[in-house]
N, C-alpha and C positions, 0 to 999 in steps of 0.2 A: 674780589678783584676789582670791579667796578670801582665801589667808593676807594679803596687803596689809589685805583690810578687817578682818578677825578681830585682827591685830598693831593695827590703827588705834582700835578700839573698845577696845580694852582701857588704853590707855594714862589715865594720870589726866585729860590734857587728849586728849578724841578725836577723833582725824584721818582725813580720807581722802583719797588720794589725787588733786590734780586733773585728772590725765591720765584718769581713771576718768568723766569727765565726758562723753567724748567718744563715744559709742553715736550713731546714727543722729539720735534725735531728740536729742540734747542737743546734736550739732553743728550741728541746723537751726537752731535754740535760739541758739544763738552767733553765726550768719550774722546772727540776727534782732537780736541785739545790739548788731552792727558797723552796724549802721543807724541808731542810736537818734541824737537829738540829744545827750543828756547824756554820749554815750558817744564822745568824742572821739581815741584812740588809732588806730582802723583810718583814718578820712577824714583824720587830721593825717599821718598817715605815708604815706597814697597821694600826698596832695599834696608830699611832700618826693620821693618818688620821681618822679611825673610832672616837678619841676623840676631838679630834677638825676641822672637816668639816665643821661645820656649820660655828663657826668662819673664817675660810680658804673661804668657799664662799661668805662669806660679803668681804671680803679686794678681793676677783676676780671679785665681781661681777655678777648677775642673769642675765641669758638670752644674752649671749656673745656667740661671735666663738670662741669655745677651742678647741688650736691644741694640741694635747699630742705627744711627740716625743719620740719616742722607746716603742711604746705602749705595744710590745708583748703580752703576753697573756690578755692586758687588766683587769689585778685582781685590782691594785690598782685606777683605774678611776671609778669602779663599786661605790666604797667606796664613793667617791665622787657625782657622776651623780646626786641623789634623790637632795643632798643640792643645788650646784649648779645650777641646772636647764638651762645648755645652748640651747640655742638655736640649732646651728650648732656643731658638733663634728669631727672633723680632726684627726684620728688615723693618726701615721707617722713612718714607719717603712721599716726595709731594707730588710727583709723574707717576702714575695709577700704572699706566702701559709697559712705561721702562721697571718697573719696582717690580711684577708681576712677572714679567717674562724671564727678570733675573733670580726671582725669590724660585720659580720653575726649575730653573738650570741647577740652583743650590739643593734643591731637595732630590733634584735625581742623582746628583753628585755624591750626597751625603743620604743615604736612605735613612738611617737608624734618627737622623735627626729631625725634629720636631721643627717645622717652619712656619712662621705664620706672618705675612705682609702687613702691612700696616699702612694704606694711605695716609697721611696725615702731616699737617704744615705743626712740623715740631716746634718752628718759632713761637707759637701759645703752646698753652695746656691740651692733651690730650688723653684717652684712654688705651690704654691697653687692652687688648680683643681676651685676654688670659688672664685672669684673677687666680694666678698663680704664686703661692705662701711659699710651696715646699722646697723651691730651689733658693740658693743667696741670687743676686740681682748682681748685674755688672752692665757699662752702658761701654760701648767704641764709637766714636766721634772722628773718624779720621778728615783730613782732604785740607785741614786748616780753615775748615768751615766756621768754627767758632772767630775768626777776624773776620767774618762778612758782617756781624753786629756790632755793634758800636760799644765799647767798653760799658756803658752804663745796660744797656740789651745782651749783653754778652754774659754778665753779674746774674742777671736775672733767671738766665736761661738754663746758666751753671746750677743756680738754685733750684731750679725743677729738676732740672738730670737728678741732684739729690736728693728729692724727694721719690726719687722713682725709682732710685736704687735703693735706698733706707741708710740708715743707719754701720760703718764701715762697708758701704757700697763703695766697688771702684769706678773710676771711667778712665779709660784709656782715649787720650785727646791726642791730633797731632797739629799742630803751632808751625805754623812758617816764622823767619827769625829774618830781622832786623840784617840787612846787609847791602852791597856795593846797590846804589839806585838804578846803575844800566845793566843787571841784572835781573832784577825786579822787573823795571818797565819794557825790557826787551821780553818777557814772560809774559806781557800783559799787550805785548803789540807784535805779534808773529810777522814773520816774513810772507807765510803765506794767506794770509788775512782770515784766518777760521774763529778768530776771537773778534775780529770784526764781524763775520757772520752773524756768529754768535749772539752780538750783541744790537746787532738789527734784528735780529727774531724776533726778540721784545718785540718791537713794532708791528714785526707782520704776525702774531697773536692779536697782538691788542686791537689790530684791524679785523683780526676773524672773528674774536671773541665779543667786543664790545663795539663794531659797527663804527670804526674810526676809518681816517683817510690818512693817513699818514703816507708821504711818500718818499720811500726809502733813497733815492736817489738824493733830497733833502738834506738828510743827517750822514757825518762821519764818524767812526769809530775813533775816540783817543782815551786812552787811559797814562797817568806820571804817576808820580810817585810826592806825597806831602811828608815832606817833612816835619814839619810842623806837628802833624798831627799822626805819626809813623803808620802812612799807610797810604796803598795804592788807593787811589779813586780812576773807575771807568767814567767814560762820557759817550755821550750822543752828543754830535755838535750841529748846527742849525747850518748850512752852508748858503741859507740864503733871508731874507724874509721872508714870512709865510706865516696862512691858518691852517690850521690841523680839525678836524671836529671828532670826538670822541664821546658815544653814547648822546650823542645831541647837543652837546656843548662845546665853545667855540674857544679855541687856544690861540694865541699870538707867542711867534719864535721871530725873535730880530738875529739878526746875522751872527756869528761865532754864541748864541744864548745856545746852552747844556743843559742835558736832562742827564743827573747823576742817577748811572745806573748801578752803581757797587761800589761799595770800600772793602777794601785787604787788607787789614790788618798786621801789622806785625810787629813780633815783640823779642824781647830778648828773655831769657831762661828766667829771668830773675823777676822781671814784669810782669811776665805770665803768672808764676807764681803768687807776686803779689792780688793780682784778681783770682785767682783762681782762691785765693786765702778771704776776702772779701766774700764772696761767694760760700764759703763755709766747707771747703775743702783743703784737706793737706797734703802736701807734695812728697810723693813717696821716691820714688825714681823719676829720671829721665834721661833718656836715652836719643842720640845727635846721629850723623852722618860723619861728624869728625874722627877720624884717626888720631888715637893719642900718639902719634912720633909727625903726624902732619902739622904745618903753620898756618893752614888754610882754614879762616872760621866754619863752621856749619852751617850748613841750608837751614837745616829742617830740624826740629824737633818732635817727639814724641813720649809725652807724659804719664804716668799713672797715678789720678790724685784718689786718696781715699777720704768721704764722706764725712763728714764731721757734725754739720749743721751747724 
């Protein structure tokens, strides 16, 4: 975390990390988020899973090792578990505290089922705690986590998921979709400012953690929408001039200067695929929020690609 933030601060436009987000309170933070009205990705993608699960577990497959990567509070895996029926279960998540107490909840939930938590920043390679052959492999990727990478990080990442499932391994991913901008940045800028919180937390980590002075009063929360480059970008903005010192090194922020703290991605059905095909996956089904007698595009998508290499 260290060299990540000292490499991100320095660079002409300054970044951090958004997996760095994720400390105890920034994930309650995020829980609090998936609640909001204007925050429609978590409620539109549960509803796609509560209606087609059953479907979604025939193309995974019954009684497989499912790794779920960024489990967090584990709400959307519940939706699925009864259909599926896996055998082994791999929460995989980068908040030790939050991934634990939920990987808890699931196992008393589901006795018969085998769980095993996984801390681990799934952005790089990691191990699996179970060097387990006998089941097929299947990965769930929900929350539209895959648009926090950057299409060329995004390629690469897809590429380990298939290594990890093998060979006609699936993963079930779900895609936020390309749509109106003041929907988007209304998702990304709450009324009641908890994505603003949210995203000062950064800050007040990086102060506990590595011995900065960052003073939050400072910076403002804004996140838009690029077109350009189809995808939300969040900001910290500088509301004044100022030094910052972080681990003993000294930062200069001039007036309205940004520290980009996340990209959202979003794609359309056909885009996705295309990475997703690049990546060394083919697209099996997928399944929307749209009503076929509705005129209203869909939020949200959710894919099942299988393995190709």
């Amino acid at each position: 975390m260290r060299a990540d933030v000292l490499h991100g601060l320095m660079l002409p436009q300054k970044r951090l990390a958004a997996k760095y987000f994720y400390d105890a309170p920034g994930s309650r933070l995020f829980d609090a988020i998936c609640e909001l009205e204007e925050y429609y990705p978590t409620r539109t993608e549960i509803d796609i899973l509560r209606r087609h699960g059953a479907a979604m577990a025939e193309r995974l497959g019954r009684d497989a090792l499912l790794v779920e990567l960024g489990s967090g509070s584990s709400l959307k895996i519940r939706v699925l578990l009864e259909a599926l029926s896996p055998a082994v279960y791999m929460p995989v998540d980068i908040s030790k505290d939050h991934l634990l107490h939920s990987a808890e909840s699931l196992a008393a939930t589901f006795p018969a089922l085998q769980v095993h938590a996984v801390c681990a920043d799934y952005s790089v390679p990691f191990e699996l705690p179970v060097d387990d052959h006998e089941h097929p492999r299947a990965a769930f990727f929900p929350g539209s986590s895959v648009g926090n990478f950057d299409p060329a990080d995004a390629e690469r990442l897809l590429r380990r998921v298939g290594d990890l499932v093998g060979p006609e391994g699936r993963l079930l991913v779900g895609v936020d979709l390309v749509k109106d901008h003041r929907i988007l940045e209304a998702a990304y800028n709450d009324a009641a400012g908890v994505t603003a919180d949210f995203n000062l937390n950064l800050l007040t980590r990086i102060n506990r953690e590595l011995d900065a002075d960052f003073d939050l009063t400072g910076f403002r929360h804004r996140a838009w929408f690029n077109p350009a480059s189809s995808r939300i970008e969040m900001h910290l903005i500088s509301t004044r001039e100022q030094h910052v010192v972080v681990a003993g090194q000294r930062f200069t922020f001039g007036v309205e200067e940004s520290i980009h703290t996340e990209s959202s991605y979003k794609y359309s059905v056909d885009s996705f695929h295309q990475l997703a095909g690049r990546a060394g996956f083919e697209a099996e089904q997928v399944w929307t929020d749209a009503d076929a007698d509705s005129d209203q595009p869909p939020l949200f998508s959710v894919h099942c690609l299988v393995w190709r290499g």
